[in-house]
C-alpha positions as CSV (number, residue, x, y, z in Angstrom):
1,X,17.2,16.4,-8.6
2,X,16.0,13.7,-11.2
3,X,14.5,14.8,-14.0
4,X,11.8,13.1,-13.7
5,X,11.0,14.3,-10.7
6,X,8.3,16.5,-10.1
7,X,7.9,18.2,-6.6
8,X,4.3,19.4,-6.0
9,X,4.2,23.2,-4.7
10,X,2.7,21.5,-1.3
11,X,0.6,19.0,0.0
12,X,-1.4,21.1,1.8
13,X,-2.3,23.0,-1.3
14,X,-5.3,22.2,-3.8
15,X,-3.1,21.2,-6.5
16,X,-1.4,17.8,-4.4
17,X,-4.6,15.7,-5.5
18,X,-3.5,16.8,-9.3
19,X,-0.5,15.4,-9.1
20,X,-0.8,12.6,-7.7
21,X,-4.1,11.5,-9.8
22,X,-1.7,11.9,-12.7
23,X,0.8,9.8,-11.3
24,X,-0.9,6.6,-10.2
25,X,-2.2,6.8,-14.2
26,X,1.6,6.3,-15.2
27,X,1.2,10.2,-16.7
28,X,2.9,12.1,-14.0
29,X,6.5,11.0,-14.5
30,X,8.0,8.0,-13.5
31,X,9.5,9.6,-10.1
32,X,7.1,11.9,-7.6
33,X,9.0,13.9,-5.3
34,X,6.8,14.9,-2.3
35,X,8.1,18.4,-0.4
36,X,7.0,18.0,3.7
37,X,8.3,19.0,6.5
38,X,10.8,16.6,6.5
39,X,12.1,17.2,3.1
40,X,11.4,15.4,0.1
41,X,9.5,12.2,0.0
42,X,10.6,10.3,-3.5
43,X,7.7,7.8,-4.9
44,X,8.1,5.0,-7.7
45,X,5.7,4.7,-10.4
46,X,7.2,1.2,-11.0
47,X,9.3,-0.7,-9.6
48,X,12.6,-0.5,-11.9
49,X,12.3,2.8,-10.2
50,X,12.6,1.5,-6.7
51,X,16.5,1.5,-6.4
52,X,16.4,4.9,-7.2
53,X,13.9,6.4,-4.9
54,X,14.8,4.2,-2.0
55,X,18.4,5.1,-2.0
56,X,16.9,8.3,-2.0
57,X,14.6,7.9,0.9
58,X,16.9,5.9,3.1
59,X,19.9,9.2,2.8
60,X,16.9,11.4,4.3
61,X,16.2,9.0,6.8
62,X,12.8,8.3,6.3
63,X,13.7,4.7,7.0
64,X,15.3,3.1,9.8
65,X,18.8,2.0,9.8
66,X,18.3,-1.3,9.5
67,X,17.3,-1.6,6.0
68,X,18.0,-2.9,3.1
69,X,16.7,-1.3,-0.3
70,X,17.2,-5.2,-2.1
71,X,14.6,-6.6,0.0
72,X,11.8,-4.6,-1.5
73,X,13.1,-4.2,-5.6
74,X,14.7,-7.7,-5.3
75,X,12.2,-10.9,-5.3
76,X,14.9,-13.5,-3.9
77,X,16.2,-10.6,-1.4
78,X,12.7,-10.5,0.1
79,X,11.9,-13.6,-0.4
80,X,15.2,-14.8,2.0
81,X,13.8,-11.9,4.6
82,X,10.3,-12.9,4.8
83,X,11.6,-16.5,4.8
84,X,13.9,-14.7,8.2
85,X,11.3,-13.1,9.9
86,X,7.7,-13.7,8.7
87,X,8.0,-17.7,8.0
88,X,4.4,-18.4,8.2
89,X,3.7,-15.6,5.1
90,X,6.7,-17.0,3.5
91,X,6.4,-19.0,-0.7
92,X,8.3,-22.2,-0.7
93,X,10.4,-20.8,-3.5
94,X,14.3,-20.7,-4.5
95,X,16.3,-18.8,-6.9
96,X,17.5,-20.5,-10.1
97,X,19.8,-18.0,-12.5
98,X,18.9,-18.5,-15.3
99,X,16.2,-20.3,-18.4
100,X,18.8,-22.8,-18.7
101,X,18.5,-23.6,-14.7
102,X,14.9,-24.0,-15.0
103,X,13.5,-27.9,-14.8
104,X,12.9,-29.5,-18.2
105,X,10.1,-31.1,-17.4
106,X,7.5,-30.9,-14.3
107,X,4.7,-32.5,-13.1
108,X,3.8,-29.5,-11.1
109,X,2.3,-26.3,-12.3
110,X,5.6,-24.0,-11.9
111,X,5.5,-19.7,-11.2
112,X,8.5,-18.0,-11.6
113,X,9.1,-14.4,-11.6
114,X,11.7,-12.1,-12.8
115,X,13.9,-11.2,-9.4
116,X,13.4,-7.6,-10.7
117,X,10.2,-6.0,-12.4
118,X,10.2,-3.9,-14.8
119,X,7.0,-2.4,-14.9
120,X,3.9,-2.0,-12.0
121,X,2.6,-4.8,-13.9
122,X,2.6,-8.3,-12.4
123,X,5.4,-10.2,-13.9
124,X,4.5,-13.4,-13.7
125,X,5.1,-16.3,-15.7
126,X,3.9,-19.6,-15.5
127,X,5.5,-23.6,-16.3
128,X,3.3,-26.6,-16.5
129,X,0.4,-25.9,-18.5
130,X,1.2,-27.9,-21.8
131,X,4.2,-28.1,-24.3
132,X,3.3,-25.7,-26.8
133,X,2.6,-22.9,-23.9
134,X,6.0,-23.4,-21.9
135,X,7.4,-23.1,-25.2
136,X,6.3,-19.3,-25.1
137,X,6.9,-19.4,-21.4
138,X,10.5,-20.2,-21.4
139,X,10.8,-17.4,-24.8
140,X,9.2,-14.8,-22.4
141,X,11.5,-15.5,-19.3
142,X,14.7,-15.9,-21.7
143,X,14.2,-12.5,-23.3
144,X,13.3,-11.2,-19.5
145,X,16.5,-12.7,-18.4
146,X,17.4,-14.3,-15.0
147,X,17.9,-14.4,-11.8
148,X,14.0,-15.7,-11.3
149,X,12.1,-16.5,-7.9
150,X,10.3,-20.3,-8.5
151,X,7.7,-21.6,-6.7
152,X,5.5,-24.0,-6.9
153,X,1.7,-23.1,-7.9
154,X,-0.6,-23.1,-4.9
155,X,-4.7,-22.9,-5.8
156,X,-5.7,-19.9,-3.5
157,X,-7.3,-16.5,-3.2
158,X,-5.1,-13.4,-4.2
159,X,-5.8,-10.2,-2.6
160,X,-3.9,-6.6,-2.3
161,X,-3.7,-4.9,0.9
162,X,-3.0,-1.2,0.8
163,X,-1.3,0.8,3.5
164,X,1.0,4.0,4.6
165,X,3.6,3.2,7.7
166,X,3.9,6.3,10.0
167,X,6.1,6.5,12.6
168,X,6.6,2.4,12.4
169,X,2.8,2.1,12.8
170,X,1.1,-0.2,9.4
171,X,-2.6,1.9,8.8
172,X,-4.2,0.4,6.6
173,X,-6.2,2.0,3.3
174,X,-8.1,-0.1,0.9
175,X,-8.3,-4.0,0.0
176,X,-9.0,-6.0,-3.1
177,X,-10.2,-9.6,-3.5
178,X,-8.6,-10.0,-7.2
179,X,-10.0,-12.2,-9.7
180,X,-7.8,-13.7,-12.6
181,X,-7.0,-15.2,-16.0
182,X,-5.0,-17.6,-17.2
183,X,-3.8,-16.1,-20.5
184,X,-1.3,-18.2,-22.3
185,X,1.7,-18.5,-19.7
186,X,0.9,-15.6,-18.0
187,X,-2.1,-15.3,-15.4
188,X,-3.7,-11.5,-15.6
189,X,-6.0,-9.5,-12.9
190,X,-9.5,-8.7,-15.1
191,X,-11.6,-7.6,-11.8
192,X,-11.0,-6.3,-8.3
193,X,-13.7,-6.4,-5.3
194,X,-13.2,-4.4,-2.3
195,X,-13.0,-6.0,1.1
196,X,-12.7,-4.8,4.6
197,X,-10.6,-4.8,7.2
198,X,-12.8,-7.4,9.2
199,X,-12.6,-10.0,6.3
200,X,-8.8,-10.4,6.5
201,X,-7.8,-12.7,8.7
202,X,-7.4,-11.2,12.4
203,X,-3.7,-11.9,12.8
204,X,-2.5,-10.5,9.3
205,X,-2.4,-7.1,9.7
206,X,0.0,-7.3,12.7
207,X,1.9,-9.9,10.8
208,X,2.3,-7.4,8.0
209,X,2.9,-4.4,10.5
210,X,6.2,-6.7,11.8
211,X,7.2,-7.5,8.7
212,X,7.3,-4.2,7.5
213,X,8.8,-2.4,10.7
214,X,11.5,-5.5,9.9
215,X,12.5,-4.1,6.6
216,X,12.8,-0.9,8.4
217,X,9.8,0.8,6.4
218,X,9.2,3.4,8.5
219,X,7.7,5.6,6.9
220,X,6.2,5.7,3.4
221,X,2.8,3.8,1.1
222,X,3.2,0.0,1.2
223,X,1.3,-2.7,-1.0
224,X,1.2,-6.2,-0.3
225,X,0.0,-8.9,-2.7
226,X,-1.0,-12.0,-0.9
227,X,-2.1,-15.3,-1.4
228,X,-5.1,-16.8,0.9
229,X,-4.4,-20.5,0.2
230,X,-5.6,-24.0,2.1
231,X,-2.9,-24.2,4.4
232,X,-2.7,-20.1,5.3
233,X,-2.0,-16.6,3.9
234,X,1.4,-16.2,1.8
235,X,2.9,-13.3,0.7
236,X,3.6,-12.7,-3.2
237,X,5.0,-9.3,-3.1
238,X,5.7,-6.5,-0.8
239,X,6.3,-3.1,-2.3
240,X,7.5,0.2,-1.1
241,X,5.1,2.5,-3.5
242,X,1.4,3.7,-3.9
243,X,-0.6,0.5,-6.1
244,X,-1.3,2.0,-10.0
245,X,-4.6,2.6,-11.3
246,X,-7.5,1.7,-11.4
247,X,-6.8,0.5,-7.4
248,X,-6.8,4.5,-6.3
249,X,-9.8,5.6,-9.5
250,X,-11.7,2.7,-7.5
251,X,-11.7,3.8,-4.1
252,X,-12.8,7.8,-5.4
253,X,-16.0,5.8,-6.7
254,X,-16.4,4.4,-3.4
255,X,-15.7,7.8,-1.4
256,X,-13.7,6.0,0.8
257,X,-10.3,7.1,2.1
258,X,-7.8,5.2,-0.6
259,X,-4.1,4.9,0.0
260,X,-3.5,7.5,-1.8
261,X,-5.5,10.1,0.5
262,X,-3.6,8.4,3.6
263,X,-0.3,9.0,2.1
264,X,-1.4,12.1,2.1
265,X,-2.7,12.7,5.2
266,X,-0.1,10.6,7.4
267,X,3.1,12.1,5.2
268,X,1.5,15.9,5.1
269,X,1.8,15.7,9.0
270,X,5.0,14.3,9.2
271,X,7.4,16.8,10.7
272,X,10.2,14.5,11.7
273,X,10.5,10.4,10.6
């Protein structure tokens, strides 16, 4: 086992909460290993620990066959899947390898991303805002370091949709309406609102259900970050973890059931995936 890793005694036990509270704060470890029925359930604080988790997921089976751990930790992996099977969600994006690939110059306001995150953080950078401030955006990305995902920028609402697949089944937890910043190059969440289920749009949560099940996340938290744009919903992001604080603090306040209560829930009663 990891050292990192830190089974809880059980989730049926007092304690689970605990644990978990600690480890959405980034306090609790970088790796959570959950004990159920099944066997262990390995969670990512971040996602430069994805690789390592879903490796570790996928040998237990808690995934089906069919999938591929690069098309949730990899931006242009995903990115070439959702552009596969979920077209309609799908960035008009490409993969350029490195600084040096990047346009000089654009009339367009540019976002490229790091094909690999390091932190639970968004990773964003943006091209196009002036020449002093891709300056410092093209210093960031260079001591980030290629491949990057570039798209162009779209105006549009971003939101986060929280979830746990069970069984191949998407149920969904809480959802944010996020508000942003333009800081320098980078753009950074300040404020969060919670939504319901009836504001999405009616066809997105069976869109996100497929695209999931297509990945083969069977089992397990899921967070999408999406885009509500002009011309339709795109999706930014699609990650096989619980969402990081405050996202989970925020739905105690509310007393409503958060993801991390469902993951709880749904996984505690999972006997076989």
């Amino acid at each position: 086992m990891n050292a990192l890793e830190r089974p809880l005694c059980a989730l049926a036990d007092a304690p689970w909460r605990a644990h978990l509270d600690r480890f959405v704060t980034g306090s609790g470890g970088g790796v959570l290993a959950l004990p159920t029925a099944k066997g262990l359930y390995r969670l990512a604080y971040s996602d430069a620990q994805q690789p390592q988790c879903l490796a570790a997921n996928a040998a237990e089976g808690w995934y089906d066959r069919h999938f591929r751990p690069e098309t949730v930790f990899s931006k242009f992996a995903q990115h070439e899947c959702v552009r596969r099977i979920a077209p309609d969600l799908c960035l008009n994006g490409f993969a350029v390898e490195s600084v040096q690939d990047l346009p000089r110059h654009t009339d367009d306001v540019l976002v490229v991303r790091p094909d690999r995150s390091a932190g639970s953080r968004g990773s964003a950078v943006m091209l196009g805002l002036g020449r002093e401030t891709d300056k410092i955006a093209r210093k960031v990305l260079k001591d980030i370091g290629g491949p990057f995902l570039m798209h162009r920028f779209e105006p549009g609402e971003v939101f986060f949709v929280n979830g746990v697949m069970s069984g191949g089944r998407l149920h969904l937890a809480d959802i944010w309406r996020c508000f942003s910043f333009v800081v320098g190059c980078r753009p950074v969440l300040i404020s969060v609102i919670n939504m319901d289920a009836c504001d999405l749009p009616a066809e997105l949560p069976d869109q996100l259900e497929r695209l999931a099940q297509n990945i083969g996340l069977r089992n397990g938290p899921v967070h999408f970050e999406l885009l509500h744009t002009a011309k339709g919903v795109r999706l930014m992001k699609c990650a096989a973890r619980l969402a990081t604080d405050p996202l989970p603090a925020l739905s105690r306040l509310r007393r409503a059931e958060g993801q991390v209560d469902l993951l709880a829930r749904l996984l505690g009663n999972t006997s076989t995936p």
